[in-house]
Each structure stands twice: as structure tokens, then as C-alpha cells.
TITOR-491926 format. One record per residue (C-alpha): chain; x, z, y; residue in one letter. Coordinates in steps of 0.2 Angstrom, whole numbers, plus 2048, in hexadecimal, padded with zeros to 3 digits. Example, Ala and Ser with C-alpha at 12.3 -4.5 7.8 and 13.67 -1.06 7.14 Angstrom:
<pts>
<A, <83E, 827, 7EA>, a>;
<A, <844, 824, 7FB>, s>;
</pts>
This chain:
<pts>
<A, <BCA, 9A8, C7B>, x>;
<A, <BBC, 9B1, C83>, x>;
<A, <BAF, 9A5, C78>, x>;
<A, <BB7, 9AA, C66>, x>;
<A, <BB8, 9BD, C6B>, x>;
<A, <BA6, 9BD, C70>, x>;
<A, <BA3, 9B2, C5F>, x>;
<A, <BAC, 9BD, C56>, x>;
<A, <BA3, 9CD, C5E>, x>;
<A, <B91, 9C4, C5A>, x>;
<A, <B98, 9C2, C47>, x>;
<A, <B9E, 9D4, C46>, x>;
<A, <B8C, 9DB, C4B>, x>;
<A, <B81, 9D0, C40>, x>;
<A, <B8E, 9D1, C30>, x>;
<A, <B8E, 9BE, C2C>, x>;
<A, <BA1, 9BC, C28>, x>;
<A, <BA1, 9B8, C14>, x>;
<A, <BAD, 9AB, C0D>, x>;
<A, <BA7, 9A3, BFB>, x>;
<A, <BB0, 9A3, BEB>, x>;
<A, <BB6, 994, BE5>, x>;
<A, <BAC, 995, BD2>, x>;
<A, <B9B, 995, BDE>, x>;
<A, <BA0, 986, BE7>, x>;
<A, <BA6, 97D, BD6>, x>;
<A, <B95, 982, BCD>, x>;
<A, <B89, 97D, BDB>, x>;
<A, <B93, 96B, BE0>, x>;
<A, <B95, 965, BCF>, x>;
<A, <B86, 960, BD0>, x>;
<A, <B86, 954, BDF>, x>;
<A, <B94, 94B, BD9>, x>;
<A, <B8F, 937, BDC>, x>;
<A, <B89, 93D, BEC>, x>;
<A, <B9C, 93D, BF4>, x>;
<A, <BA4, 92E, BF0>, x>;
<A, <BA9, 925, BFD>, x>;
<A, <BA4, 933, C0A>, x>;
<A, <BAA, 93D, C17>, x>;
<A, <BAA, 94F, C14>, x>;
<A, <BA8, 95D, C22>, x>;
<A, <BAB, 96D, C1F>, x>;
<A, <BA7, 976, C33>, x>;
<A, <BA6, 987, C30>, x>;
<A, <BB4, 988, C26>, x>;
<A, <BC9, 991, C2A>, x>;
<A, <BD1, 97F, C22>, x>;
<A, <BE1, 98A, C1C>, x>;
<A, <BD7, 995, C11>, x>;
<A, <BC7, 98F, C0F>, x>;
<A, <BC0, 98A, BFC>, x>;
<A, <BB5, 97D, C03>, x>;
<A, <BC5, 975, C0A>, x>;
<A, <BD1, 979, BF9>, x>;
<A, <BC0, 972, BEE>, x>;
<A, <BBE, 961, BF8>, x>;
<A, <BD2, 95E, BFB>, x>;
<A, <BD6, 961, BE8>, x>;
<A, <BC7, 956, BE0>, x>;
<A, <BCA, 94B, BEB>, x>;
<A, <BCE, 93B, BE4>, x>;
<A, <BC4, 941, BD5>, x>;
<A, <BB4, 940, BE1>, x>;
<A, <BB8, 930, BE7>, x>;
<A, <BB8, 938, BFB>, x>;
<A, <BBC, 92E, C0A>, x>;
<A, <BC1, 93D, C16>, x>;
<A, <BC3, 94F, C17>, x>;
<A, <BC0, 958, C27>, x>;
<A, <BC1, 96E, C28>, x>;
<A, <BBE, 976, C38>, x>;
<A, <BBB, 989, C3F>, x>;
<A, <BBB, 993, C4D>, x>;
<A, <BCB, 99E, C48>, x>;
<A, <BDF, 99D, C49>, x>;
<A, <BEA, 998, C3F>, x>;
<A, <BF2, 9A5, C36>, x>;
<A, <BEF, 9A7, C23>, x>;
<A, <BE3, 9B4, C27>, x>;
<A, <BD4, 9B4, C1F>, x>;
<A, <BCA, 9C0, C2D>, x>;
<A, <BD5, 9BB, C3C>, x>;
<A, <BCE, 9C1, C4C>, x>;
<A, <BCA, 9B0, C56>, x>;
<A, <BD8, 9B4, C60>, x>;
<A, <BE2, 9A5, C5E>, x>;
<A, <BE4, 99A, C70>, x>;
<A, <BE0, 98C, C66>, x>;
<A, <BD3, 986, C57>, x>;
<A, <BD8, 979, C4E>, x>;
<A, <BCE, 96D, C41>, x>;
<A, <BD9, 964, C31>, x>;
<A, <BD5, 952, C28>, x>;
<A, <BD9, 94D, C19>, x>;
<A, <BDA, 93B, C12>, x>;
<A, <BDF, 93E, C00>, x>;
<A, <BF0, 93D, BF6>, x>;
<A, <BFC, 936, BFC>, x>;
<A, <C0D, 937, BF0>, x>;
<A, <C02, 939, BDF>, x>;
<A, <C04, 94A, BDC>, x>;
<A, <BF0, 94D, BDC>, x>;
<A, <BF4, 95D, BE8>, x>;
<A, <BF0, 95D, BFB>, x>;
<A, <C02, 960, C03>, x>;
<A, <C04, 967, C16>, x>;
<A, <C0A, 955, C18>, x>;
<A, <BFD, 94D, C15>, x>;
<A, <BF0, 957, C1F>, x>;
<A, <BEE, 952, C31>, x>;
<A, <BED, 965, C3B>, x>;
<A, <BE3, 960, C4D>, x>;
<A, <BDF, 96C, C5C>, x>;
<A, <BD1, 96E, C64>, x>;
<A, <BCE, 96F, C75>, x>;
<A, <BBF, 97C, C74>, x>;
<A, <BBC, 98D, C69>, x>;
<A, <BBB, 97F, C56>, x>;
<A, <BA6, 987, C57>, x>;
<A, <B9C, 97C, C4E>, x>;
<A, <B92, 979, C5C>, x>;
<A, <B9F, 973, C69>, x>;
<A, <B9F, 963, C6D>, x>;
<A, <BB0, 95E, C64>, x>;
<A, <BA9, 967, C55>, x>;
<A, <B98, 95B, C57>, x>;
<A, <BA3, 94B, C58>, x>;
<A, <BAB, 94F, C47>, x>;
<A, <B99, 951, C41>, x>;
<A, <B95, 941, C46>, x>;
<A, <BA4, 93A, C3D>, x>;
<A, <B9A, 940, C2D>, x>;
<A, <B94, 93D, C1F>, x>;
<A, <B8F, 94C, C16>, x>;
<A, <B91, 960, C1B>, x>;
<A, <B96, 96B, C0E>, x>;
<A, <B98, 97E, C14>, x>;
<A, <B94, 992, C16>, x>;
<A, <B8F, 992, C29>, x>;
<A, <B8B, 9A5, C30>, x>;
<A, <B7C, 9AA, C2A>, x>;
<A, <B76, 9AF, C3A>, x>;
<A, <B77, 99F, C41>, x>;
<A, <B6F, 996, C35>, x>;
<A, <B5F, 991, C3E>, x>;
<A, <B6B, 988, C4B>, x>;
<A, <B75, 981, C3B>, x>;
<A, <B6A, 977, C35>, x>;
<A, <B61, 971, C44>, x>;
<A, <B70, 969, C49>, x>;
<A, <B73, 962, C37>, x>;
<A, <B61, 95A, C38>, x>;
<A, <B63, 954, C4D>, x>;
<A, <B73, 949, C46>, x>;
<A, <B69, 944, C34>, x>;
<A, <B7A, 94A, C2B>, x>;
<A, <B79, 94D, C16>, x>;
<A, <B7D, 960, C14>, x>;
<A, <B80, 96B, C03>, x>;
<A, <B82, 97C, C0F>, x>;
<A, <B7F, 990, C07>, x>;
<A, <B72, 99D, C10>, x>;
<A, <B6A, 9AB, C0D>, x>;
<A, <B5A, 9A7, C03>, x>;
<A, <B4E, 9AF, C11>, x>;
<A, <B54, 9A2, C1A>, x>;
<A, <B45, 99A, C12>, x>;
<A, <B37, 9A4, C1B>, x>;
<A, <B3F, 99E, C2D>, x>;
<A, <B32, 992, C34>, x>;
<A, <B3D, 986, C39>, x>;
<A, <B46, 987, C28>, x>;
<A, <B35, 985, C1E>, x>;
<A, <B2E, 977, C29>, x>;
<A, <B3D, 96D, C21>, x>;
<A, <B3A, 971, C11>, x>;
<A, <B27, 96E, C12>, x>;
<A, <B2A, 95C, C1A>, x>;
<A, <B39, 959, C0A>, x>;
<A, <B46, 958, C16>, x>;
<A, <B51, 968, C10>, x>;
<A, <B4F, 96F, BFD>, x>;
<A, <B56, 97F, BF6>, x>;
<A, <B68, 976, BE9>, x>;
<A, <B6B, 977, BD7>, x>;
<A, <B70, 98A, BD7>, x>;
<A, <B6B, 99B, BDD>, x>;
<A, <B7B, 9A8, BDE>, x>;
<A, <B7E, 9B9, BDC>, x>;
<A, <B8D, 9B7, BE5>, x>;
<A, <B9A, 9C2, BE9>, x>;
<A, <BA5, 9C0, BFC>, x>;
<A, <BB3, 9C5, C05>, x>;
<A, <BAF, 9CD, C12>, x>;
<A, <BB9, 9D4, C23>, x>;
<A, <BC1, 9E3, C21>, x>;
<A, <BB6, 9EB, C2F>, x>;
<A, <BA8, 9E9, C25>, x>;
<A, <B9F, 9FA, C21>, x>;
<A, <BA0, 9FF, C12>, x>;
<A, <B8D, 9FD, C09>, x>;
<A, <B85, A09, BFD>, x>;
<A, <B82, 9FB, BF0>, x>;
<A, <B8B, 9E9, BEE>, x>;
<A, <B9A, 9EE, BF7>, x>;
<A, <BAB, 9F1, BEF>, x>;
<A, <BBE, 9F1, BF5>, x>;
<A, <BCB, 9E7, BE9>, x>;
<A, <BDB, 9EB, BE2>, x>;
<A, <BE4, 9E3, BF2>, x>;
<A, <BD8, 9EE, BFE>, x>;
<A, <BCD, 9DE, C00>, x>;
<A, <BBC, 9E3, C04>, x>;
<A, <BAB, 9D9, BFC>, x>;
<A, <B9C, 9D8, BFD>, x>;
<A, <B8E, 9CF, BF1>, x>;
<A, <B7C, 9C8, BF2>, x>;
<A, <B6F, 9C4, BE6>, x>;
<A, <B66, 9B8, BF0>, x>;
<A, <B70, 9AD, BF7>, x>;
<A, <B6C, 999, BF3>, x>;
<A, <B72, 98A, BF9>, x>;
<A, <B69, 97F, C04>, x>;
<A, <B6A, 96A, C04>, x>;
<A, <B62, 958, C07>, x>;
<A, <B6C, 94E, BFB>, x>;
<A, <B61, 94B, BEC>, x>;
<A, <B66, 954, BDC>, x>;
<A, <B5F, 952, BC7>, x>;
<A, <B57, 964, BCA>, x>;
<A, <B4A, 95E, BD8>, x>;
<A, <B42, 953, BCC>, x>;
<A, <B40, 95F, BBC>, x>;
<A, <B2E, 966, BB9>, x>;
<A, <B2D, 976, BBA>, x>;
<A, <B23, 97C, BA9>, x>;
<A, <B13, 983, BA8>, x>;
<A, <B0C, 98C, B9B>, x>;
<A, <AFC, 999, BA2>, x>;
<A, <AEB, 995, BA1>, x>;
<A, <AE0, 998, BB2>, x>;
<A, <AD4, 9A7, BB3>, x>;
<A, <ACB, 9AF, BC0>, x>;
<A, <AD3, 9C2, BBC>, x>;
<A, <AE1, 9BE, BBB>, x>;
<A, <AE4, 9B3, BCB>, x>;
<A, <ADA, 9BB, BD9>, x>;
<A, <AD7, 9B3, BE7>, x>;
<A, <ADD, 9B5, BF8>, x>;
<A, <AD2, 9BF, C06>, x>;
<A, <AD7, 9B4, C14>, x>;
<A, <AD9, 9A0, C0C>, x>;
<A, <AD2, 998, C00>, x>;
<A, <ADF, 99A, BF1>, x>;
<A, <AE6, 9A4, BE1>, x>;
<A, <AF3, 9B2, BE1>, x>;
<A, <B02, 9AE, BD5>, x>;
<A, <B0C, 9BC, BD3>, x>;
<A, <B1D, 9B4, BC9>, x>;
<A, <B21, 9A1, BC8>, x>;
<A, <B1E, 9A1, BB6>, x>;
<A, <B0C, 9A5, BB7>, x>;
<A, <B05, 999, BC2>, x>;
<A, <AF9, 992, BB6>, x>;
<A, <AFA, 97F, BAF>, x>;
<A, <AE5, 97A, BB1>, x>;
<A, <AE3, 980, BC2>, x>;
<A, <AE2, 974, BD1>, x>;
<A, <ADD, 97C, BE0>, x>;
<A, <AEC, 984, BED>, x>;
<A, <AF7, 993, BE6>, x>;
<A, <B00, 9A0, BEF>, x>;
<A, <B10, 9A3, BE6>, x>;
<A, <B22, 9AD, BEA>, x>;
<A, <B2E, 9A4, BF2>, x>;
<A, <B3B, 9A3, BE4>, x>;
<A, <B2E, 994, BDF>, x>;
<A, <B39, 989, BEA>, x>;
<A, <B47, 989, BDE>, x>;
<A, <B3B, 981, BD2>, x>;
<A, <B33, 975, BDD>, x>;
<A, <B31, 965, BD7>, x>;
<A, <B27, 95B, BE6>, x>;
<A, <B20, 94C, BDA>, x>;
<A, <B1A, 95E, BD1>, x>;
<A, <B14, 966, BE0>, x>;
<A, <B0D, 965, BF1>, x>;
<A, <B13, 975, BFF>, x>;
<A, <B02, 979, C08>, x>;
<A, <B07, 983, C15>, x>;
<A, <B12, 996, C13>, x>;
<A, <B0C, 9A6, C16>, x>;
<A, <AFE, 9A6, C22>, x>;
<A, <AE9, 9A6, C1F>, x>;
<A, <ADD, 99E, C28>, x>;
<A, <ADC, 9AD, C33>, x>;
<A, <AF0, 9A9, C38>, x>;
<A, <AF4, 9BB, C2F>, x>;
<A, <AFE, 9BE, C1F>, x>;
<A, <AF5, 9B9, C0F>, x>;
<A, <AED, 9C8, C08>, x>;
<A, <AE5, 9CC, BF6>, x>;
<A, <ADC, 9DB, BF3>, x>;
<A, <AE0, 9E3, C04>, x>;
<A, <AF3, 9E1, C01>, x>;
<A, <B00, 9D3, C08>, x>;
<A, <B09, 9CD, BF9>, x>;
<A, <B1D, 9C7, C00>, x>;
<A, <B1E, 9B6, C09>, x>;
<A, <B12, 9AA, BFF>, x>;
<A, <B14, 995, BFE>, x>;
<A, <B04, 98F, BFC>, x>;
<A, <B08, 980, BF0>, x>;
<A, <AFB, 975, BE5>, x>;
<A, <AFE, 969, BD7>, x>;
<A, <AFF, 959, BDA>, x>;
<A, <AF3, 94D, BCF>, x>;
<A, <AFF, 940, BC5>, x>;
<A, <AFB, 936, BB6>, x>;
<A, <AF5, 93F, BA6>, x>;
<A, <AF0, 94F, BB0>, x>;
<A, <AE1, 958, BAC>, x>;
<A, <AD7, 95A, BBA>, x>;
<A, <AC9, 964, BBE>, x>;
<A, <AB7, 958, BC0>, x>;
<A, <AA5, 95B, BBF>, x>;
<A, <AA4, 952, BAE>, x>;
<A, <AA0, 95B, B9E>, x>;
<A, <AB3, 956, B9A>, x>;
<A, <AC2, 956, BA2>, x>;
<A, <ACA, 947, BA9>, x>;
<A, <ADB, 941, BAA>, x>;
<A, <AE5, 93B, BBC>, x>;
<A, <AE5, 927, BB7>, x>;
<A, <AD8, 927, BAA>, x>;
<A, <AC9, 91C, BAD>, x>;
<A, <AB5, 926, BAD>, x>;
<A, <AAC, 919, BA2>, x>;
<A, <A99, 91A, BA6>, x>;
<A, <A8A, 913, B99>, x>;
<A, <A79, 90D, B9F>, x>;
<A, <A6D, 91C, B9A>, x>;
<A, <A5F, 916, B8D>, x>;
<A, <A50, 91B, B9C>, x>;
<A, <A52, 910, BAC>, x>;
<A, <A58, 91B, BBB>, x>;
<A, <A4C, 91A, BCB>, x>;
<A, <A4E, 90C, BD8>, x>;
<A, <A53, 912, BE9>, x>;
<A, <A43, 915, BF5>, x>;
<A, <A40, 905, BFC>, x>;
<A, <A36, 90C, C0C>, x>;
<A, <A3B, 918, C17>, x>;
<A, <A29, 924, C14>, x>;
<A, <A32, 927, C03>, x>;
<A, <A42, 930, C04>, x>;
<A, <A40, 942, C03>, x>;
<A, <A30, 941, BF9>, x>;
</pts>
């Protein structure tokens, strides 16, 4: 159909075809086990006949307590990993679970449907199934994934989905993570992928397999979610001490420069500027996002005449047993009450007439 070749073409140009290996879906999902039982699971982005999301869900999926499994894509049929969208029809498979006790999802038991239109995510067939959900779980293309997620968040669906971590410095993408409504998951990947066999070669992270299979691998890839996990509540340690050479301040707002995520400095209260691998350490009852990036004069956040990469201002947040900063002789803790004695010399009464302030 004229919609998949041109979908095809659009994938082919921007080189966003990679298909994830099984061991980085098992190491990242383990992790969000109670979260599915009882659910339906939507995997939209995915060939059902070949795709791991599908063989991880179908073959846990009594062990994960699922209600339904639903796959879709965009390509034919064929066990073809990299088929060309050529097919007259797209077609989306369900899964309810075991059904003669063998623990092993059989053709039999798995419902094959057509769809009508090109199986893209978008469609409208594709966005009834997503209403049919519960949680997404899935590798959309990376080029798309502004769109992605929009439409997870216009339907208010759970989603445990892998991007590219720049994703993160996409203002729409930020503005979730700021407002707690989308959080980096429990791992980041150095992940390898298969990739189409008219992929160009690349000078590094590329290599062709045995079988003639080409791949490709990225070390900042991450996976992207709303469903709360152990990780989002673990205080991220810190062990430097605040001073002023060693955390310059910023030319254009009013905050420090933090160079690594482990220096930023455990007695320091103000707004910090740190990388934005900080994210994958963000605790929110630890930490408050400011605002990413941007001064006060609306440019890049610059130090010593030079713009550090894509900052997140952040700031502590004050909780019990803190040490915070004061105007007292001593430090007070978050919680802990100023106790206040009479002085030995009577302070002065207030002015009772009007003549008498200022003198």
C-alpha cells in the first residue's frame, strides 16, 4: 500500500529500524513485575511473528498473572525480520494464555486479525486497540517518538517503552519528566540491534554476523516509563562538600555548575546545574527540577564564557533531619524546633507615636 512504502521510505532515511534483544527486555521488565497482573499488554510497534516483546509477554505469561496480549505492526506476514511493507494487508495478533497446559504459546491459541488500514500505530484501528489497554510495552521508531508518547499521554495509558536518551532534551519530553509524568526505568543499555540489511555500514558500533546479519549498537539508549518502580525512590548519595571554587556559578542565572553527578555537593541549597544523566538518579522526594537548560536571558546556561552540554537546573528539597542553611550561628535541621531565651537586658518597646520611627 502506498502508506507503508512511504512509511517504509521515511524509516529508511532517518535509520530508526532497530529490533531489541531479548536479555535487554528481560533485565529491564523484571523489574515491573506486579505491575502486570491482571492487565492487558500492547505491544504497537511490534512484527507479532518475531518480535521479543511478543515471545517475552506470551511465554511469561501465566507467570505474570496477564489478562491479554495484543502485537501489532505495520509489515506482512512473512518471517521476515526486515520485510518491505509490501504486504496487501497488516495484521495485529491476541493472545489469551495457555490453553492445553504446555506453558508454550501454540499457532492455535493465538488469534491472527486484519486490519483494514497500513497496522501504524497512529491509525485509527491501531488507536482502538490502545484503548483497549492497559499498559504499553515496546521499541517505537526513534524518530517518531515525540508523536509516541503524546498519544500514550492524550489516552492516559501505562507505558515501559526504549528511546534514545536525547530524547530527554526534547521540550515536550522534559516538560513530562519535570511535571512527574514520564521518568527514565530501572536500566540504561548499551544495546546491540538488528538492523535492515540496507543499513550503511558505520565506521564504529557496526558489525555483520556469521549469517550475514547486519548490527548496530548504542551506548545511550534508556528506557522511558510511568509505572512506578523501587529505583525512583532510592536516594542518590552524597558525599562533597560545597565550595565556591569549586562550584562556579553560572553567568546568565543564579546557580552552581556541577560538572559529574557525583559531585553535587551534600550542604548546598541553592539551584544546581547538572548533566543530564542526573535523571537516571532522580529521586523527586530528593529533588526538585527547576527548569533545563536556559538562563534568565532565554540563552544556554553559560560558565566562564563557555556553555557546559544541556544542564537540569534541580535543587534539594528540604525534608526532615536536613541541614539547612540559616542566619543563626548554627545550623538547623528541616523539622527541628528554634528554641528562643528571654535576654538578661529588656529589648525596647515599639515606638508608640508616629514622630518616633526612624529616630
Amino acid at each position: 500500500m502506498a502508506g507503508n512504502r512511504s512509511l517504509h521510505a521515511a524509516n529508511k532515511a532517518k535509520e530508526d529500524e532497530f529490533y531489541t534483544e531479548l536479555s535487554d527486555i528481560e533485565n529491564e521488565l523484571k523489574h515491573y513485575r506486579h505491575h502486570f497482573k491482571g492487565k492487558t499488554v500492547l505491544c504497537n510497534c511490534d512484527d507479532p511473528r518475531i518480535s521479543n516483546f511478543f515471545h517475552y509477554f506470551s511465554y511469561n505469561f501465566e507467570q505474570l498473572g496477564l489478562k491479554k496480549l495484543i502485537t501489532t505492526c505495520y509489515k506482512n506476514q512473512n518471517r521476515d525480520l526486515f520485510s518491505q511493507n509490501d504486504s496487501e494487508r497488516a495484521i495485529w495478533l491476541e493472545y489469551y494464555g495457555d490453553k492445553n497446559g504446555n506453558r508454550v504459546p501454540d499457532p492455535e491459541e493465538i488469534g491472527i486479525h486484519y486490519f483494514e488500514g497500513d497496522g501504524d500505530f497512529r491509525s485509527k484501528e491501531c488507536i482502538e486497540l490502545l484503548k483497549q489497554t492497559d499498559i504499553v510495552v515496546t521499541n517505537p521508531p526513534f524518530s517518531l517518538f515525540r508523536e509516541y508518547v503524546a498519544q500514550l499521554m492524550k489516552y492516559e495509558k501505562k507505558f515501559v517503552i526504549l528511546g534514545n536518551q536525547n530524547a530527554i532534551t526534547y521540550k515536550e519530553i522534559f516538560s513530562f519528566i519535570q511535571n512527574d509524568q514520564l521518568w527514565l526505568g530501572s536500566t540504561l543499555s548499551f544495546a546491540k540491534f538488528k538492523v535492515p540489511d540496507y543499513y550503511e555500514p558505520k565506521a564504529t558500533r557496526f558489525w555483520i554476523d556469521e549469517s550475514g546479519q547486519k548490527w548496530r549498537s548504542m551506548g545511550n539508549i534508556c528506557w522511558f516509563t510511568n509505572l512506578d518502580i523501587a529505583k525512583r525512590h532510592e536516594d542518590l548519595i552524597l558525599y562533597k562538600s560545597y565550595n565556591p571554587d569549586d562550584y562556579p556559578k553560572y553567568e546568565n542565572y543564579d546557580a552552581i555548575e556541577i560538572k559529574k553527578v557525583t559531585e553535587i555537593p551534600m550542604d548546598y541549597n541553592g539551584i544546581m546545574g547538572v548533566p543530564i544523566t542526573f535523571l537516571d538518579k532522580y529521586n523527586p522526594e530528593q529533588f526538585e527540577i527547576v527548569k533545563f537548560r536556559k538562563g534568565n536571558d532565554d540563552k544556554d546556561l553559560s560558565v566562564n564564557g563557555k556553555c557546559p552540554y544541556f544542564r537540569i537546573l534541580i535543587r534539594r528539597r528540604q525534608r526532615a533531619g536536613d541541614v539547612v542553611e540559616t542566619f543563626h550561628e548554627t545550623s538547623l535541621q528541616v523539622g527541628q524546633s528554634l528554641h528562643y531565651e528571654q535576654p538578661e537586658t529588656a529589648l525596647p518597646m515599639a515606638a508608640e507615636e508616629e514622630a518616633e520611627y526612624g529616630k
